[in-house]
N, C-alpha and C positions, 0 to 999 in steps of 0.2 A: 141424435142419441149419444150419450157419454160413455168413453171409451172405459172398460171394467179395468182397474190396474190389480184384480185379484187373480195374478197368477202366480202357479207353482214355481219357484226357481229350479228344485228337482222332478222331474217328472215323476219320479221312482216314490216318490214319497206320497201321492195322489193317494193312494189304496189306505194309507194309515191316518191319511189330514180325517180321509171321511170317518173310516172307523173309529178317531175320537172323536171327530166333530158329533157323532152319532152319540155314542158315548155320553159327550159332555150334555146334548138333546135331552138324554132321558134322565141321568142326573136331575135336570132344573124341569124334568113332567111336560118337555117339550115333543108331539108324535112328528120328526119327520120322518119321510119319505126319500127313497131315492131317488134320482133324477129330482127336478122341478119343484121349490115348497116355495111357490110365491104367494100363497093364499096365508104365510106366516104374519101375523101382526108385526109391526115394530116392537115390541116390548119381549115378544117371543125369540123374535131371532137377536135383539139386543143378551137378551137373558143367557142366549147358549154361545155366542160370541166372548159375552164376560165369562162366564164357566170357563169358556179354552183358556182363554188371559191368566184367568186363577189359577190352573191348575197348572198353565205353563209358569208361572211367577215362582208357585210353590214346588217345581222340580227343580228348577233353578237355585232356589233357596236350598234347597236339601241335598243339592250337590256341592254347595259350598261349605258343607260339614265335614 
């Protein structure tokens, strides 16, 4: 089995990755669940992966104003 390289570098920040990650979910009409959403399709969880990317790209961008 392949070893996961997705972890937090701050622990402290776990509680707020989820609450966007959740966030970004319902943005793009994605229902997860806490704990365990392996029943997600790939296009599902591709789709709320991109949202975080987006909206981190786009805080980034709006900090260099």
């Amino acid at each position: 089995m392949a070893k996961s390289n997705n972890r937090i570098n701050v622990p402290e920040a776990r509680d707020g990755m989820n609450r966007f990650k959740m966030e970004a979910a319902s943005e793009v009409g994605v229902n997860l669940k806490n704990g365990y959403n392996g029943d997600l399709t790939s296009r599902q969880a591709g789709s709320v992966g991109g949202q975080m990317v987006k909206k981190m790209v786009e805080q980034y961008e709006n900090s260099l104003k």
